[in-house]
LUMGU-555254 format. One record per residue (C-alpha): x, y, z. Coordinates in Angstrom, 3 decimals. Example, Ala and Ser with C-alpha at 12.3 -4.5 7.8 and 13.67 -1.06 7.14 Angstrom:
2
@xx=12.300, yy=-4.500, zz=7.800
@xx=13.670, yy=-1.060, zz=7.140
// end
This chain:
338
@xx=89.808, yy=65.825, zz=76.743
@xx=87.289, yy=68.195, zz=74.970
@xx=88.628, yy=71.256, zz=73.835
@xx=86.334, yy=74.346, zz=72.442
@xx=88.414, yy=76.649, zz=70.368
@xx=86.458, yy=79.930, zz=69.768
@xx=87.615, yy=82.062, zz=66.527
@xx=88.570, yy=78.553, zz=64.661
@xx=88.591, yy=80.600, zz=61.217
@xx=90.759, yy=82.966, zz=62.367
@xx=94.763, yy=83.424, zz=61.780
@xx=95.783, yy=82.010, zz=65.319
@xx=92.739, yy=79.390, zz=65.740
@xx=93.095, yy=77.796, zz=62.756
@xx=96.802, yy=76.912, zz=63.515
@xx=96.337, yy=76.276, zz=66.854
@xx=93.357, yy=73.457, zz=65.968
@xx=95.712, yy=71.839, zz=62.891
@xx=98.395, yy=71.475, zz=65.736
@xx=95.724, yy=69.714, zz=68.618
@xx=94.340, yy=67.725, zz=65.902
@xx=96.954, yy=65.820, zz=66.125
@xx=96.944, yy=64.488, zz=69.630
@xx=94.814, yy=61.311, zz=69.605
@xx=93.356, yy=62.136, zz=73.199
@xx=92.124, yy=65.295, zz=72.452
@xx=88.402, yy=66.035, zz=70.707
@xx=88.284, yy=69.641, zz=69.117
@xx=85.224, yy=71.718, zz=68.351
@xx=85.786, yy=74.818, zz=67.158
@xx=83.614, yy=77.901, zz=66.686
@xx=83.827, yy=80.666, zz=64.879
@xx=80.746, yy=83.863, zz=64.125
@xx=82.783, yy=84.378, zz=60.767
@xx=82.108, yy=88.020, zz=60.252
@xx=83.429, yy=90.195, zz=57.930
@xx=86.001, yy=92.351, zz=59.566
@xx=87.757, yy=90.952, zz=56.633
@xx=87.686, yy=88.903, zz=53.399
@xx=85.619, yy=85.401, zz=54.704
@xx=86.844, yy=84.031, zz=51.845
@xx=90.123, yy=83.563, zz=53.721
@xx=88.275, yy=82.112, zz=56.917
@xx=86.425, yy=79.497, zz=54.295
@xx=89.499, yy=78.476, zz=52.961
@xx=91.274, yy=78.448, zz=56.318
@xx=88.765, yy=75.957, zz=57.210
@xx=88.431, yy=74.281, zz=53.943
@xx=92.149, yy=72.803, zz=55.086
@xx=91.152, yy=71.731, zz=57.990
@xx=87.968, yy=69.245, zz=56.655
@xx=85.208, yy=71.654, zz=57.238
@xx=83.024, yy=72.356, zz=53.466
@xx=82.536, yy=76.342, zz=53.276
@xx=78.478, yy=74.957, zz=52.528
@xx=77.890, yy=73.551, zz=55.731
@xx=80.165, yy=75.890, zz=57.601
@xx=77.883, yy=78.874, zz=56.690
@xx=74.915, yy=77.043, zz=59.037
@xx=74.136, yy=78.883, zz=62.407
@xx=74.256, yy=76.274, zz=65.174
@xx=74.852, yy=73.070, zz=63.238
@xx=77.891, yy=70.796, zz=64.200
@xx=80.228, yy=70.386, zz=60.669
@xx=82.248, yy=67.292, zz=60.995
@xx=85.619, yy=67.637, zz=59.191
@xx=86.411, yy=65.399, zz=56.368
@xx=89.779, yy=65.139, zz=57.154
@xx=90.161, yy=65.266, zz=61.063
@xx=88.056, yy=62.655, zz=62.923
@xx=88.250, yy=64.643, zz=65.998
@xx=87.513, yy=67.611, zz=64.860
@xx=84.003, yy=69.485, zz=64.113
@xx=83.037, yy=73.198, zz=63.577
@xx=79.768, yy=75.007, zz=64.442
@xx=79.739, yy=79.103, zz=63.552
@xx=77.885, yy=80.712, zz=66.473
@xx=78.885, yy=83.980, zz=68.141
@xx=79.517, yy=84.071, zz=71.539
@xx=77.230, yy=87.514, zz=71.867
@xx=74.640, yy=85.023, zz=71.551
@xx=74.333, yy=83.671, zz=75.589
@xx=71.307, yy=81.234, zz=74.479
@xx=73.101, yy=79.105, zz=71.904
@xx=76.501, yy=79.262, zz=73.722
@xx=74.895, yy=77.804, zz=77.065
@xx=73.488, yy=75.040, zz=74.353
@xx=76.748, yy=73.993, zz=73.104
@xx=78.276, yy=74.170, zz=76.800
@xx=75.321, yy=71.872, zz=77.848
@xx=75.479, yy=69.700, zz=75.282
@xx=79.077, yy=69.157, zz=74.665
@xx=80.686, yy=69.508, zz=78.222
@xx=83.908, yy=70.911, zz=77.484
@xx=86.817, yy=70.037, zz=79.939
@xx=88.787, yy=73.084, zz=78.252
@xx=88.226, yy=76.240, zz=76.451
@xx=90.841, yy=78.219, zz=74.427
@xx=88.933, yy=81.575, zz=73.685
@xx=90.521, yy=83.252, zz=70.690
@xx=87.854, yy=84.876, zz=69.586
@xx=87.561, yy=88.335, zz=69.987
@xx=87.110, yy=92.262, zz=67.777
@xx=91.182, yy=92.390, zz=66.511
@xx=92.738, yy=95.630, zz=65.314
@xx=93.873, yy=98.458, zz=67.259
@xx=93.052, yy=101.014, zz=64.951
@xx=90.118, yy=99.542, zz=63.971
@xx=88.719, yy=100.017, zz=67.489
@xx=89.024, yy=103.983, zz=67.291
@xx=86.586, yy=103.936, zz=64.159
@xx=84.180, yy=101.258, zz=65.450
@xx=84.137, yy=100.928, zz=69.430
@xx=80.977, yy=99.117, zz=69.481
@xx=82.095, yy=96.159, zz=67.706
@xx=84.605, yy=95.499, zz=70.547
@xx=82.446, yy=96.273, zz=73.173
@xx=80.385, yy=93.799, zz=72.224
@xx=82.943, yy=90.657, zz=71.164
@xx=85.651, yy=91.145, zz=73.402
@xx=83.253, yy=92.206, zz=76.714
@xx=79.712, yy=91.019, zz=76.016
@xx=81.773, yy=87.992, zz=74.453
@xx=83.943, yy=87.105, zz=76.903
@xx=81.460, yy=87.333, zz=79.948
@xx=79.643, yy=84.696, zz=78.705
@xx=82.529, yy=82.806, zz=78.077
@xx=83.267, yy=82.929, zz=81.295
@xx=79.130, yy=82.405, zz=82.565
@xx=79.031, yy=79.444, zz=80.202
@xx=82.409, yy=77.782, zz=81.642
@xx=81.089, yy=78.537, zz=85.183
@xx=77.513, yy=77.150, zz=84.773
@xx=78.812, yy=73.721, zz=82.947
@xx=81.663, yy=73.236, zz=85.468
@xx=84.364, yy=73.943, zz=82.724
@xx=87.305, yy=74.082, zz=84.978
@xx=89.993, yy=75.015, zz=82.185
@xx=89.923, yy=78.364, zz=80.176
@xx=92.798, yy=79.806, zz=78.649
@xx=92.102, yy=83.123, zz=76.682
@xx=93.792, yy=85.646, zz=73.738
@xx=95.095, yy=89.092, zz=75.735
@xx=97.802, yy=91.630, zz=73.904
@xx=100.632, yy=92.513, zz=74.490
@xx=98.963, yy=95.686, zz=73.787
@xx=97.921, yy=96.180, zz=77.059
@xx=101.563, yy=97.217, zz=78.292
@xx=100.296, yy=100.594, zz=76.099
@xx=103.722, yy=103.195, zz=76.417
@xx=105.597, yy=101.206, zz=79.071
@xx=108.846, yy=102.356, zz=78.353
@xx=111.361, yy=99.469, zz=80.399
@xx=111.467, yy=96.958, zz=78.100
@xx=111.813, yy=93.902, zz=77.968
@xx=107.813, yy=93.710, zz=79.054
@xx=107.106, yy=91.890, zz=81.582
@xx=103.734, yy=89.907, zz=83.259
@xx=104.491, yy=92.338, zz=86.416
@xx=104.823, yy=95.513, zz=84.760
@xx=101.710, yy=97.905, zz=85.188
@xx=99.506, yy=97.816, zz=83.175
@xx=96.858, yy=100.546, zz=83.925
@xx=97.519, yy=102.821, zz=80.632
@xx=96.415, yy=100.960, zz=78.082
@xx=96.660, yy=103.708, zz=74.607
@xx=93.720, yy=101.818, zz=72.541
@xx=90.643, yy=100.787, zz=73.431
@xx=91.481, yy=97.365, zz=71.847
@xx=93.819, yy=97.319, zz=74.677
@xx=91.401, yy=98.289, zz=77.067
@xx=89.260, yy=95.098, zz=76.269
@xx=92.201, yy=93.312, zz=76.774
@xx=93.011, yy=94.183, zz=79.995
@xx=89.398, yy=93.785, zz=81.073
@xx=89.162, yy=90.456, zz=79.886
@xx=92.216, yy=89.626, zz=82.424
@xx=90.443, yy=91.673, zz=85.435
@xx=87.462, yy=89.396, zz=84.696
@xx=89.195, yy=86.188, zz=84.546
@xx=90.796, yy=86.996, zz=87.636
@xx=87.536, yy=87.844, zz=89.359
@xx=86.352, yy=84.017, zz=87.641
@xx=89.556, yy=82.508, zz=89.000
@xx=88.808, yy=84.110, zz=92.450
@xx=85.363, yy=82.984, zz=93.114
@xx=84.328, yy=79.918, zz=91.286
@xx=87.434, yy=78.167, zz=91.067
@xx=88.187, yy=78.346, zz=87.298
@xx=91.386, yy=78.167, zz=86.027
@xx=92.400, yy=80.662, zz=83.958
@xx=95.298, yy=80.999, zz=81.455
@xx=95.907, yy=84.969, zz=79.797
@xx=97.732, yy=84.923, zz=76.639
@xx=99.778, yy=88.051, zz=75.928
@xx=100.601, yy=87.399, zz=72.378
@xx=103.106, yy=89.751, zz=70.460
@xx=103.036, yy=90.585, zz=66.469
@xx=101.930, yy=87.153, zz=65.525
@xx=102.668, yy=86.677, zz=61.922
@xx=103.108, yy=83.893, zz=58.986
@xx=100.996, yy=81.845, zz=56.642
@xx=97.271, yy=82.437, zz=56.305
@xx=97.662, yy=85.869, zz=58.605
@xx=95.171, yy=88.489, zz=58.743
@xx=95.147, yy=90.646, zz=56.054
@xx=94.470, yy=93.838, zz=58.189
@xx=98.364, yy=93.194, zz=59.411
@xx=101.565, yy=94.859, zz=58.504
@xx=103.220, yy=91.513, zz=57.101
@xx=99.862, yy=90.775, zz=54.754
@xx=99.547, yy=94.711, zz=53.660
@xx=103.348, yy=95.751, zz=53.017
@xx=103.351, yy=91.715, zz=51.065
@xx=99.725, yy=93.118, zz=49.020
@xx=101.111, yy=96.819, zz=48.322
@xx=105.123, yy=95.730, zz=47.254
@xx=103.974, yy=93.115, zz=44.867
@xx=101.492, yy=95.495, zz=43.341
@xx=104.163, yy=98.134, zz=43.287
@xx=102.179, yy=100.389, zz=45.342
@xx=103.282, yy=102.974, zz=48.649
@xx=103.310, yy=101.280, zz=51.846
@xx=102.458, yy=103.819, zz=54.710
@xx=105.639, yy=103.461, zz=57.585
@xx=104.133, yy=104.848, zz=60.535
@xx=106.548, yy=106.700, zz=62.912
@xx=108.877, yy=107.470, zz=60.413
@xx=109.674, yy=103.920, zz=60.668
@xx=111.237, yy=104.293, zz=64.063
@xx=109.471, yy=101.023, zz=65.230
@xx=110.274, yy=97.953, zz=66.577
@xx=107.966, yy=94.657, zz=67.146
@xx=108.775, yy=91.401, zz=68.643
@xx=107.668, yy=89.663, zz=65.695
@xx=106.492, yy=85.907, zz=66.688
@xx=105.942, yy=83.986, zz=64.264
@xx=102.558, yy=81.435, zz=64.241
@xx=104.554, yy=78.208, zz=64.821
@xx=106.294, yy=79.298, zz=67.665
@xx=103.093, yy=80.858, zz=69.562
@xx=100.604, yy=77.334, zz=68.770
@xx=103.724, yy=75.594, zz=70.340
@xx=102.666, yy=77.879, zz=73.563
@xx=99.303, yy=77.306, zz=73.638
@xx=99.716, yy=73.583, zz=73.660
@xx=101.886, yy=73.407, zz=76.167
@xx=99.465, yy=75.681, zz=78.573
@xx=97.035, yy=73.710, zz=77.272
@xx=98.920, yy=70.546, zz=78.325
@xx=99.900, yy=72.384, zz=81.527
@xx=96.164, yy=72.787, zz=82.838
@xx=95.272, yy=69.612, zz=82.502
@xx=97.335, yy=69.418, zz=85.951
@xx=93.587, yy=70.354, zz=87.517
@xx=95.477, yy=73.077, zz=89.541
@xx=92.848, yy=76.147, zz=90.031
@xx=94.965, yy=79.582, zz=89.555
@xx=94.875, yy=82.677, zz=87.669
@xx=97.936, yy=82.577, zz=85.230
@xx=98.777, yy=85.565, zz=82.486
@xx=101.887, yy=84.622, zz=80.203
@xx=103.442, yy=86.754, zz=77.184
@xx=103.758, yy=84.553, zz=74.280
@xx=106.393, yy=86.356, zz=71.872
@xx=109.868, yy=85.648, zz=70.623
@xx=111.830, yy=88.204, zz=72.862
@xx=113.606, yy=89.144, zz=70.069
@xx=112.297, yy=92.740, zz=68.666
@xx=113.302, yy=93.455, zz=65.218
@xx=113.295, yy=96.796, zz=63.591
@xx=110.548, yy=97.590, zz=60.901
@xx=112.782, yy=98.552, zz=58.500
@xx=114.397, yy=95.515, zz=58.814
@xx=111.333, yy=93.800, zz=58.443
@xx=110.675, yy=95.535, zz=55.764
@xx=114.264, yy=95.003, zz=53.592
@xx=113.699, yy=91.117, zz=54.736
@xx=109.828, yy=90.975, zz=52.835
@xx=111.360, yy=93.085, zz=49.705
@xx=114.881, yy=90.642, zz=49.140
@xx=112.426, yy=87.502, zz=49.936
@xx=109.925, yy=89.690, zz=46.811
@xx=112.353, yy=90.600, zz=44.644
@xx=110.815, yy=94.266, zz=44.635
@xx=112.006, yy=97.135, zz=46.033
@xx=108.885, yy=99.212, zz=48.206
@xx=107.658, yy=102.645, zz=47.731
@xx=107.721, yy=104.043, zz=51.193
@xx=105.370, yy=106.723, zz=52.824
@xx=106.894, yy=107.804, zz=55.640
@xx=104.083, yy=108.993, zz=58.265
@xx=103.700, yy=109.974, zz=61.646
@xx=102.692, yy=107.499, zz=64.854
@xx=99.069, yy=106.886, zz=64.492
@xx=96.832, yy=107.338, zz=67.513
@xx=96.935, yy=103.628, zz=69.493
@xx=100.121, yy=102.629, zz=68.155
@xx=103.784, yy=102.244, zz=70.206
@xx=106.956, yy=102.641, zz=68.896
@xx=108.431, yy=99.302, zz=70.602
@xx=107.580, yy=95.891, zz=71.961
@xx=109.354, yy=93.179, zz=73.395
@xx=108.432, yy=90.152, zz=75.172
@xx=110.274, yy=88.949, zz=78.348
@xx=109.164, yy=85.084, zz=78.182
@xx=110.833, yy=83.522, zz=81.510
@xx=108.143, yy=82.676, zz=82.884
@xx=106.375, yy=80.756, zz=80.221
@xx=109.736, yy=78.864, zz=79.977
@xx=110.055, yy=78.053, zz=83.279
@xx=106.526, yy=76.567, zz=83.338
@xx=106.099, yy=74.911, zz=79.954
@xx=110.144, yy=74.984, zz=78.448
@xx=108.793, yy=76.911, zz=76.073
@xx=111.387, yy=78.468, zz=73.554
@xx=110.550, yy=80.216, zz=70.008
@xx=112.522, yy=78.798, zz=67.512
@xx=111.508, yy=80.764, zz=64.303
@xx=114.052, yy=83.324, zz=63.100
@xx=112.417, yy=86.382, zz=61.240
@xx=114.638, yy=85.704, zz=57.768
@xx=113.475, yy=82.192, zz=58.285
@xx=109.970, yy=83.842, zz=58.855
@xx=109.259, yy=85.785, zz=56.016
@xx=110.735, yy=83.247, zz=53.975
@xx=107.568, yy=80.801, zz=54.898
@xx=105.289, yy=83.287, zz=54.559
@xx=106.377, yy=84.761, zz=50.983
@xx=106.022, yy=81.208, zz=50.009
@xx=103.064, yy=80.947, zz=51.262
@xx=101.744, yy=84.197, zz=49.739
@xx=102.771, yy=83.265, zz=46.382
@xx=101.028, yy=79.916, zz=46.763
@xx=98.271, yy=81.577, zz=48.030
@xx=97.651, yy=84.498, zz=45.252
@xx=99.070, yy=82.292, zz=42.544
@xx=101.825, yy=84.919, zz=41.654
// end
């Protein structure tokens, strides 16, 4: 089996391709554009643990072998680029594609639309042109569970409506799953959506709550609590959603043809402030809180109903959110040398 993982550098790639490594039967090449929506240096060293030298790495079009993972090689292209992506298809004939690359941030896409016009639509069509012109049967794909937007029955579920999305990040979202299903409908491709919900641990993006209210306590500086913290997020944490990927990835190697969204979360929402007490007793530092209003984009609540991803894969997250933070203070520490 011959996997392409798109956004390899990033949080939930990176993870997701240490995991798959590890299955002798499976080859991995992984691809990331490695812009700067944030610090690369924490996509280079992301990749530096996974065998891939941050010199090589920085070539356009050029397959890096890892040092580390036999089975594993990198190439940064971006997928806005339908000429080198129909290359690599042609060349490498993928039997699967996880697509995790895409324009994150939800309040990021109010300031800069175009950037996620052009990843997460321009992107993801010729993701979807490239699978269908190199008869790449298998493509499972990063949604949000913000495209529920204000839905106010919780828990969310994959048959709630979905036609208010409150972000044009969730917008993209929920285009990318009208466009798989169009895929699914009239070539044949099987397609896999991947509603994923407050992903956090080690090596996160820094652009997240868990990263920024870790960077501002230690520093002893404000952290902004939107909402007046009246917030809850089904906080998953990293282990628990690679666990189900591979088992959807494991699951379409059936060669069953269908169109398939699941939310991947821990159906367990936990109250910001209580996130927030868990980071500063995990610290050791109390947090100067700014207490703000809801920002345009955001929702006060989410909350994963996962039955169906159990009942097709047994999936069942395992990570506590004490247990959580715990791994990814540790981590931060480690990581900052504090």
């Amino acid at each position: 089996m011959k996997i392409l993982v798109t956004g390899a550098a990033g949080f939930i790639g990176f993870h997701l391709i240490e995991k798959l490594v590890q299955i002798p039967h499976y080859e991995i090449i992984g691809l990331d554009n490695l812009n700067d929506y944030y610090d690369t240096r924490l996509k280079y060293d992301r990749l530096k643990i996974a065998g891939i030298v941050s010199s090589e790495a920085q070539k356009e079009n050029c397959l890096t072998k890892s040092t580390k993972y036999t089975n594993y090689q990198f190439v940064r292209t971006d997928l806005v680029d339908e000429e080198k992506l129909n290359h690599l298809f042609a060349k490498e004939r993928f039997t699967h594609v996880v697509n995790l690359a895409a324009q994150a941030g939800v309040r990021y896409s109010i300031e800069n639309p175009q950037a996620y016009v052009q990843s997460n639509l321009v992107g993801f069509v010729n993701i979807l042109e490239a699978c269908r012109h190199h008869q790449v049967k298998n493509l499972l794909y990063a949604s949000s569970s913000s495209v529920y937007g204000g839905n106010e029955k919780v828990p969310f579920s994959e048959g709630d409506q979905v036609d208010h999305p409150v972000s044009l990040y969730a917008a993209t979202k929920k285009s990318n799953e009208l466009m798989a299903h169009t895929y699914s409908h009239l070539y044949g491709l099987n397609t896999i959506g991947l509603r994923f919900f407050t992903v956090y641990g080690p090596w996160g993006r820094p652009d997240m709550a868990p990263m920024l209210f870790t960077n501002a306590i230690s520093k002893g500086e404000e952290i902004k609590i939107f909402n007046h913290g009246d917030m809850e997020r089904d906080f998953t944490f990293i282990s628990d959603i690679v666990d189900g990927i591979t088992k959807l990835v494991a699951l379409q190697d059936s060669g069953k043809n269908k169109y398939q969204i699941f939310n991947i979360g821990n159906s367990s929402p936990v109250k910001l402030m209580h996130f927030i007490s868990t980071l500063e007793s995990e610290l050791g530092v109390k947090a100067r809180k700014k207490y703000l209003p809801m920002q345009d984009g955001d929702v006060p609540r989410t909350y994963a109903d996962t039955t169906a991803l159990h009942h097709a894969t047994g999936y069942q997250p395992k990570v506590k959110i004490e247990e959580g933070v715990a791994l990814f203070v540790d981590w931060y520490k480690k990581y900052h040398q504090i």
